[in-house]
C-alpha positions as a Markdown table, in Angstrom:
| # | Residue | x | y | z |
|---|---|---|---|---|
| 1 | Unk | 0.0 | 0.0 | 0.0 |
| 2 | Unk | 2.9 | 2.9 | 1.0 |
| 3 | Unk | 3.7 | 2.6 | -2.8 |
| 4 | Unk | 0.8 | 2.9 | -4.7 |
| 5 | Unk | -0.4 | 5.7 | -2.2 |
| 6 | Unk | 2.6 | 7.4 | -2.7 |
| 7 | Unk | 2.4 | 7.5 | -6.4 |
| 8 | Unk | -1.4 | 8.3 | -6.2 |
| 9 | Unk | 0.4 | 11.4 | -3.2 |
| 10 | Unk | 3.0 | 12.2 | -6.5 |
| 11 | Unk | 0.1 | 12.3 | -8.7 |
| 12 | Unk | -2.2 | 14.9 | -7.3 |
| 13 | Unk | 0.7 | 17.4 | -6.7 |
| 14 | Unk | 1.1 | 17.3 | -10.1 |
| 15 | Unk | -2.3 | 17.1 | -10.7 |
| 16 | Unk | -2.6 | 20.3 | -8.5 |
| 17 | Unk | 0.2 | 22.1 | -10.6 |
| 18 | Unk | -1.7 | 21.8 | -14.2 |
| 19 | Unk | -3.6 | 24.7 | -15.7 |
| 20 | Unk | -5.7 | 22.0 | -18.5 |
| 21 | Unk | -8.1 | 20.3 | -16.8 |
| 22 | Unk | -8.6 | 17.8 | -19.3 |
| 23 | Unk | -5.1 | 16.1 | -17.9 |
| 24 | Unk | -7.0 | 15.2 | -14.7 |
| 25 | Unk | -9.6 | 12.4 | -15.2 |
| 26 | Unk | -6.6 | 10.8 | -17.9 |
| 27 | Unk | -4.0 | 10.8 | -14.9 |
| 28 | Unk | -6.0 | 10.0 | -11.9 |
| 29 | Unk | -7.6 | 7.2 | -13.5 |
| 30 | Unk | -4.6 | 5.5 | -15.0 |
| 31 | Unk | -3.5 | 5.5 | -11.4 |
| 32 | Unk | -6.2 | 4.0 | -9.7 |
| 33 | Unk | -6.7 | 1.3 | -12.4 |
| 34 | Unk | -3.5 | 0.6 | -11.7 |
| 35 | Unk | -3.5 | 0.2 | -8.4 |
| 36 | Unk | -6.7 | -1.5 | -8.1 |
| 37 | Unk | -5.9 | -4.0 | -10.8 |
| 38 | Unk | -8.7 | -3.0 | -12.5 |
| 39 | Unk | -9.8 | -2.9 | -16.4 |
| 40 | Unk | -12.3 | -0.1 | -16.9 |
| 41 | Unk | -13.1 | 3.0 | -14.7 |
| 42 | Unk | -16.3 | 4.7 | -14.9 |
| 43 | Unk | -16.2 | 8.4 | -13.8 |
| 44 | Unk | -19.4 | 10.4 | -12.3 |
| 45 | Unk | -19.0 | 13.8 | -12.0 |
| 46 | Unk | -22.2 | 15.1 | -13.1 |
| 47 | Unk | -26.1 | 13.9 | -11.8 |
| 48 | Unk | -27.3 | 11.2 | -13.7 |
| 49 | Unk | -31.1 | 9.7 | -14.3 |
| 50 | Unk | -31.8 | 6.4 | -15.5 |
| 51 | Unk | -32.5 | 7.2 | -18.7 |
| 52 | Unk | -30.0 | 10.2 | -19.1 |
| 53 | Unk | -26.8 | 11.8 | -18.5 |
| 54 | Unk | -23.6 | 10.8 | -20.2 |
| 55 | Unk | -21.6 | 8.0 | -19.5 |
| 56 | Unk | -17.3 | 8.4 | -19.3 |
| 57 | Unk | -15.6 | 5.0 | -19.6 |
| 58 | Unk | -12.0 | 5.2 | -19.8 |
| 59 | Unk | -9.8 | 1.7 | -19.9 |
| 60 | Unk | -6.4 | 1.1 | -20.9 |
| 61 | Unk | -8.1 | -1.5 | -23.7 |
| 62 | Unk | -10.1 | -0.8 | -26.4 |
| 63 | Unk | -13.9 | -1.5 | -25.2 |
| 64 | Unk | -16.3 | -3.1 | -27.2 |
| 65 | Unk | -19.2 | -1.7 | -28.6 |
| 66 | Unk | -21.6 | -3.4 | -27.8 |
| 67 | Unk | -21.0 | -2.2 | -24.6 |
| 68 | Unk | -20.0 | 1.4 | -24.6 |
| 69 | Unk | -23.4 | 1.9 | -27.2 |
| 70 | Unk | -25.6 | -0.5 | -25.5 |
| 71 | Unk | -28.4 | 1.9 | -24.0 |
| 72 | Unk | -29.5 | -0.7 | -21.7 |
| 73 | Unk | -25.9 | -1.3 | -20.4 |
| 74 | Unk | -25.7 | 2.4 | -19.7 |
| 75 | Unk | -29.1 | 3.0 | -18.2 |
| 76 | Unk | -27.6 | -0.1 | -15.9 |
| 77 | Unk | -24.5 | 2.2 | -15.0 |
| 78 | Unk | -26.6 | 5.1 | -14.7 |
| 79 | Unk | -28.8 | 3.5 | -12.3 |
| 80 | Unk | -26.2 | 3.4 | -9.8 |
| 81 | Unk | -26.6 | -0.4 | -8.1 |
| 82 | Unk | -26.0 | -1.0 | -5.6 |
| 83 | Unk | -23.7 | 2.0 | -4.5 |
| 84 | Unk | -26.6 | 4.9 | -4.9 |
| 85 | Unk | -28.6 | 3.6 | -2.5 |
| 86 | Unk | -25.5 | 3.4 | -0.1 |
| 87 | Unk | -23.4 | 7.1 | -0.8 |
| 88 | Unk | -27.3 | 8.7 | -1.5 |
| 89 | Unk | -28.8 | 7.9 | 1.6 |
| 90 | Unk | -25.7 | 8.4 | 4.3 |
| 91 | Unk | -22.9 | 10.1 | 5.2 |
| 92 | Unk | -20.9 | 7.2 | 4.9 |
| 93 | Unk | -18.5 | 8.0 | 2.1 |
| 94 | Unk | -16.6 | 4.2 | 2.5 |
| 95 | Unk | -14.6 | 3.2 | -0.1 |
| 96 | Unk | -16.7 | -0.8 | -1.0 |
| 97 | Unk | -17.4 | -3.1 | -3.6 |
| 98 | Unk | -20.8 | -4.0 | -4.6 |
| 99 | Unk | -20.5 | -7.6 | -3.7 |
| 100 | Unk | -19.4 | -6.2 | 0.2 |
| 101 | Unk | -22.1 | -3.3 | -0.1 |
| 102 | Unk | -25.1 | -6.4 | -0.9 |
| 103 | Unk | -23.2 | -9.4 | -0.2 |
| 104 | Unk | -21.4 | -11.7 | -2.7 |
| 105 | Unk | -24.7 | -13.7 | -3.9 |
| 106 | Unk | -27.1 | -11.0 | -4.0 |
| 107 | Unk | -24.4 | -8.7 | -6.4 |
| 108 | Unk | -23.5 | -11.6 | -8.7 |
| 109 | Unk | -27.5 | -12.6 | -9.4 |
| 110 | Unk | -28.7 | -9.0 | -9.7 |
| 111 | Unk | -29.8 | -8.0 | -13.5 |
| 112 | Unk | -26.7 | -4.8 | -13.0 |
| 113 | Unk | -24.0 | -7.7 | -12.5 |
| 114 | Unk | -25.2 | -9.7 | -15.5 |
| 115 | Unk | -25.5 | -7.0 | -17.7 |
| 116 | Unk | -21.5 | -5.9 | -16.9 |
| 117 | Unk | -20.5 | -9.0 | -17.2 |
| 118 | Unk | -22.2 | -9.3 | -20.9 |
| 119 | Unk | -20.6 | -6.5 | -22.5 |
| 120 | Unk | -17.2 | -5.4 | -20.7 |
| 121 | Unk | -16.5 | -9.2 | -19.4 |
| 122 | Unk | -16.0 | -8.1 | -15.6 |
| 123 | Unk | -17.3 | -9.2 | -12.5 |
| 124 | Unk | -16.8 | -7.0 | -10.0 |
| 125 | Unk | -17.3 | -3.4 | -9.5 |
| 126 | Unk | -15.8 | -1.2 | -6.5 |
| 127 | Unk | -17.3 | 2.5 | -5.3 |
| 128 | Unk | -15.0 | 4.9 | -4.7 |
| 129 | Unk | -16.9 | 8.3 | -3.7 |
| 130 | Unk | -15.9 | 11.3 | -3.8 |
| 131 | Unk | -17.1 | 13.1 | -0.1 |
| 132 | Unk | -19.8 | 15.7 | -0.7 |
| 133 | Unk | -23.0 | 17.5 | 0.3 |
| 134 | Unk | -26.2 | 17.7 | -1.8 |
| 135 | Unk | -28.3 | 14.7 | -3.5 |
| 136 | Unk | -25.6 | 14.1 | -5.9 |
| 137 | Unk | -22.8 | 11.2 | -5.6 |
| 138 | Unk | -19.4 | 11.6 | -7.7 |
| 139 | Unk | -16.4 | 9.4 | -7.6 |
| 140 | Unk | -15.5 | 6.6 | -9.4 |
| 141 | Unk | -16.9 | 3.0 | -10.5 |
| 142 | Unk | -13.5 | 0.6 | -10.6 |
| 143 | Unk | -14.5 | -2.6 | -13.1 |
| 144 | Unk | -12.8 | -5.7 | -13.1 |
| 145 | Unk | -12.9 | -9.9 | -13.4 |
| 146 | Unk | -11.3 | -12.5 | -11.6 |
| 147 | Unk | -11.4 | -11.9 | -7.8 |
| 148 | Unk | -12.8 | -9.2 | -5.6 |
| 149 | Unk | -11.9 | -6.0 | -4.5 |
| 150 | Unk | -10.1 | -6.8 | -1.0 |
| 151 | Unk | -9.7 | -4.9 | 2.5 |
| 152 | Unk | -6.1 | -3.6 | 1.7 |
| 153 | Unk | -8.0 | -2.2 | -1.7 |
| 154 | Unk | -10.7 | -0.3 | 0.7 |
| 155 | Unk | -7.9 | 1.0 | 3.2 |
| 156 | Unk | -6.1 | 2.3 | 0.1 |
| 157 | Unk | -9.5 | 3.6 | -1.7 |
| 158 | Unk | -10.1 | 5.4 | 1.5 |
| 159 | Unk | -6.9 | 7.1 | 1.9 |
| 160 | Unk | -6.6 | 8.4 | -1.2 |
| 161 | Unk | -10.4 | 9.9 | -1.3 |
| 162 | Unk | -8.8 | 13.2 | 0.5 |
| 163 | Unk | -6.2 | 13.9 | -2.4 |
| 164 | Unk | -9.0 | 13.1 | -5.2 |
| 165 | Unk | -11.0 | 15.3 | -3.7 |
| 166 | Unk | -8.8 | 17.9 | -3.7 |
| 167 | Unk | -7.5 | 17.0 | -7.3 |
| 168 | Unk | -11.3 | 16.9 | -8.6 |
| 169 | Unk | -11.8 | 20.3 | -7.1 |
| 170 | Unk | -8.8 | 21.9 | -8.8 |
| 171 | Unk | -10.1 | 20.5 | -11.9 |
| 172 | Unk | -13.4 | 21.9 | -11.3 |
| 173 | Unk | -11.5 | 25.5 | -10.6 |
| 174 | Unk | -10.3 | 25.3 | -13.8 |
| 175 | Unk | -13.4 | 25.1 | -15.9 |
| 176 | Unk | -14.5 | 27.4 | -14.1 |
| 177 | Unk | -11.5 | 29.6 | -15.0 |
| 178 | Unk | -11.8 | 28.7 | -18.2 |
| 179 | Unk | -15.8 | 29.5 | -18.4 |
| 180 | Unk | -15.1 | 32.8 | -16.5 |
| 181 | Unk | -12.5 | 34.3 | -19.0 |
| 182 | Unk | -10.8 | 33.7 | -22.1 |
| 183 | Unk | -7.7 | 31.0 | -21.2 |
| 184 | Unk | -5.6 | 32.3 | -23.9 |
| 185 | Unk | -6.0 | 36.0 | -22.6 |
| 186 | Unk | -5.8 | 35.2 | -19.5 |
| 187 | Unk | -2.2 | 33.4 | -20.1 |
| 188 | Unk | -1.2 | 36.3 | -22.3 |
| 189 | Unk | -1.7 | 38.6 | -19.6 |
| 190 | Unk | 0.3 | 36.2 | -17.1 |
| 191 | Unk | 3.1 | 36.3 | -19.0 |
| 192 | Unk | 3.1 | 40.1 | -19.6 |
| 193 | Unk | 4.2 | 40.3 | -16.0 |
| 194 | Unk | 8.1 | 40.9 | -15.3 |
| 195 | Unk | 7.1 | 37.6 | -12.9 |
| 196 | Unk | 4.3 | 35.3 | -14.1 |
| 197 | Unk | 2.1 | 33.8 | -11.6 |
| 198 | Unk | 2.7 | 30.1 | -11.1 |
| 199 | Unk | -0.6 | 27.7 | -11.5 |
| 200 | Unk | -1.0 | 27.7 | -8.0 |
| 201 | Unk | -0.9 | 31.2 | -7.2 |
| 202 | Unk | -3.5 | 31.9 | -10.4 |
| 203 | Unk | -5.7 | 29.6 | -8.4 |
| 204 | Unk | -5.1 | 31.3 | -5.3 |
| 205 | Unk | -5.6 | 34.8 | -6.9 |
| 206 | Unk | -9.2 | 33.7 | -8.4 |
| 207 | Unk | -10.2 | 32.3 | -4.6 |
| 208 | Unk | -8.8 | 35.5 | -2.8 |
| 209 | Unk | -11.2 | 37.2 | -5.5 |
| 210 | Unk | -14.0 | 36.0 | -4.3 |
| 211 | Unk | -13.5 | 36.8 | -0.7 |
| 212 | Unk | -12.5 | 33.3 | 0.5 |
| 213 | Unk | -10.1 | 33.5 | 4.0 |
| 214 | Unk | -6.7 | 31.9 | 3.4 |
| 215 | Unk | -8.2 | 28.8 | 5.6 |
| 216 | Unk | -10.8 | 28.4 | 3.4 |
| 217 | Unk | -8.5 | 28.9 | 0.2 |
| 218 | Unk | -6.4 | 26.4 | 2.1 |
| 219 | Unk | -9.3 | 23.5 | 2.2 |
| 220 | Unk | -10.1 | 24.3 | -1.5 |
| 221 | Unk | -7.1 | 23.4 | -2.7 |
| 222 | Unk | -5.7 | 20.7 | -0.3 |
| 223 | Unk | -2.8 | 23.0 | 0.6 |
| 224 | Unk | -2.1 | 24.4 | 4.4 |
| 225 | Unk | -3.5 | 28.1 | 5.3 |
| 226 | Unk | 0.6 | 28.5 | 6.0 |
| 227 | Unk | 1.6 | 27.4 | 2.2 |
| 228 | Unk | -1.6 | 29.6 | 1.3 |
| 229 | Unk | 0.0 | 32.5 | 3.3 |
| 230 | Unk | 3.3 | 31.9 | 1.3 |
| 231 | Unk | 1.4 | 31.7 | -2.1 |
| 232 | Unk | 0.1 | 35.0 | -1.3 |
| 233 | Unk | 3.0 | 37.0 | -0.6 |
| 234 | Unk | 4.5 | 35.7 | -3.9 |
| 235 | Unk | 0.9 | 37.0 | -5.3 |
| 236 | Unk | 1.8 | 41.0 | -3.7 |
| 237 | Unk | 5.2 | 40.9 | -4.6 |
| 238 | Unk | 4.7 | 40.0 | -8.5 |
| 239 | Unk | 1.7 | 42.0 | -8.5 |
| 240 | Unk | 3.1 | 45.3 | -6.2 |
| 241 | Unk | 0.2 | 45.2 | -4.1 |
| 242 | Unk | 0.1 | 46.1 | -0.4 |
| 243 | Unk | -2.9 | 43.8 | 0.5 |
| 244 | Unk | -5.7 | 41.5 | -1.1 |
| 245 | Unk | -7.8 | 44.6 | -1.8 |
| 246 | Unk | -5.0 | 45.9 | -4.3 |
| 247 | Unk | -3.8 | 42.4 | -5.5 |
| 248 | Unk | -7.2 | 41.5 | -7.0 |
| 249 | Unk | -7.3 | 45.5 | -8.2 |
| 250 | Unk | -4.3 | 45.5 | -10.4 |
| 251 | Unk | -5.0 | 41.7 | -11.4 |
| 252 | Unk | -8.0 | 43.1 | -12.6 |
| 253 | Unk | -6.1 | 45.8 | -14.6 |
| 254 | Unk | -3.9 | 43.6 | -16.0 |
| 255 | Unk | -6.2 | 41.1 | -17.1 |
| 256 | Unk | -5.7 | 38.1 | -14.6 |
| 257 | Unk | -8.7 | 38.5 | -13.3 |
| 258 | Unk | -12.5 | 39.5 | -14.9 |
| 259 | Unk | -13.1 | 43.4 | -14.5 |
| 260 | Unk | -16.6 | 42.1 | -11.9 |
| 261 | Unk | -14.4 | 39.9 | -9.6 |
| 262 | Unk | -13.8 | 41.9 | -6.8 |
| 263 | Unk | -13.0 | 41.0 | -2.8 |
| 264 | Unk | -15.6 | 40.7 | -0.5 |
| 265 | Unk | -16.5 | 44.1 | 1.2 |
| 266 | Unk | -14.2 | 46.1 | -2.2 |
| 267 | Unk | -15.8 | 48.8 | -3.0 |
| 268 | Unk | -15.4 | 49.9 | -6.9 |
| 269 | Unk | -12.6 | 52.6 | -7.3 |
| 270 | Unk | -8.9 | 53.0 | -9.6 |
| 271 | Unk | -6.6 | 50.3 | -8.9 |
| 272 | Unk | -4.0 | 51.6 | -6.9 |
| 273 | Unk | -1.1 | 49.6 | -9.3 |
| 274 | Unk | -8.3 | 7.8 | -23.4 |
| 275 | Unk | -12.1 | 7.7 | -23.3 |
| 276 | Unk | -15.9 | 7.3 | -24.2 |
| 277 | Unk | -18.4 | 9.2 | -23.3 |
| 278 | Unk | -22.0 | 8.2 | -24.5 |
């Protein structure tokens, strides 16, 4: 287990360093099929319904079709046996297979089971969720045949849900980055600077723009209110600013940061400086 967490530790500080967040799903789920010796990983970031909602299947292998374009197969994903009934209903975010969420029998004679094991060959399926509030449950669905997912696989699910989380939200920051201004501007401007901002402290800009405390910022991004601290007197420096009221200011000016975003409590004035998805 040390190993494969500590590649999966590796992984989201790099992970936390891009600014494309399509390298994110490829990278983390590479790594946990990897480590969970499994052949196909479904990943469920947005709601779905039965009957709607796209489905991302990502596996090292090419997939067969009649799988990845069989409606019925994805309205079987979709439906979210037996784990929706489990992350939906509780607080209890545990890392499980299905066979250990229903027991063995029960998971191998259900119609989801069969219909798996018909079009992607796999018998077993393991839950990893991603910690959240609200109706909906993201994470990941971990696919494989042969044996199933063991207690060494839970313990290491379950210690590496903190640094997906925190890898999922960066990824999330930037789309939302991306949706909020133009990407190519936006780096244009960054290197304008006599010192561009690192990835990090362009994330920690766009937070401190929205009013966020440096704890918060801190739990956002997986990173320590200290290191947040540090991040932000590399941000005044670079940007000559006395505090965060004249950081976000002359970010603003220099078109880091979209002319609305503004700290709460600022008051308007001059600046004063590999997969398918069906």
């Amino acid at each position: 287990m040390p190993d494969r967490y500590a590649r999966m530790l590796d992984l989201a500080v790099e992970v936390m360093g891009t600014e494309t967040p399509e390298f994110v799903w490829p990278l983390l789920t590479e790594e946990l099929l990897t480590a969970l010796d499994g052949e196909l990983i479904v990943v469920k970031e947005v709601p779905w319904t039965r009957d709607q909602g796209n489905v991302v299947i990502r596996s090292p292998e090419p997939l067969p079709e009649v799988g990845v374009g069989d409606d019925s197969v994805r309205a079987h994903i979709r439906s979210g046996y037996p784990f929706i009934d489990r992350y939906g209903a509780s607080a209890d975010w545990t890392p499980q297979s299905a066979a250990r969420v229903v027991g063995a029998r029960i998971w191998q004679n259900s119609p989801t089971a069969d219909a798996l094991h018909q079009a992607f060959g796999t018998r077993h399926v393991f839950g990893l969720p991603l910690p959240g509030r609200g109706p909906h449950v993201s994470g990941f669905l971990v696919h494989r045949s042969g044996g199933d997912f063991s207690r060494h696989d839970e313990r290491y699910a379950a210690r590496v849900q903190p640094l997906l989380k925190a890898a999922t939200a960066h990824r999330s920051l930037l789309m939302a980055l991306r949706e909020s201004s133009g990407s190519n501007h936006r780096r244009q401007a960054n290197h304008a600077l006599a010192t561009p901002l690192t990835p990090r402290e362009t994330n920690v800009l766009h937070l401190l723009a929205t009013g966020l405390t440096a704890e918060v910022i801190g739990r956002r991004l997986g990173i320590s209110p200290r290191t947040v601290h540090k991040h932000l007197n590399a941000l005044y420096r670079k940007l000559g600013a006395a505090d965060r009221l004249s950081a976000v200011l002359r970010a603003q000016d220099a078109g880091l940061l979209p002319g609305t975003s503004r700290p709460s409590g600022a008051h308007p004035g001059p600046a004063s400086a590999g997969s398918h998805s069906r």
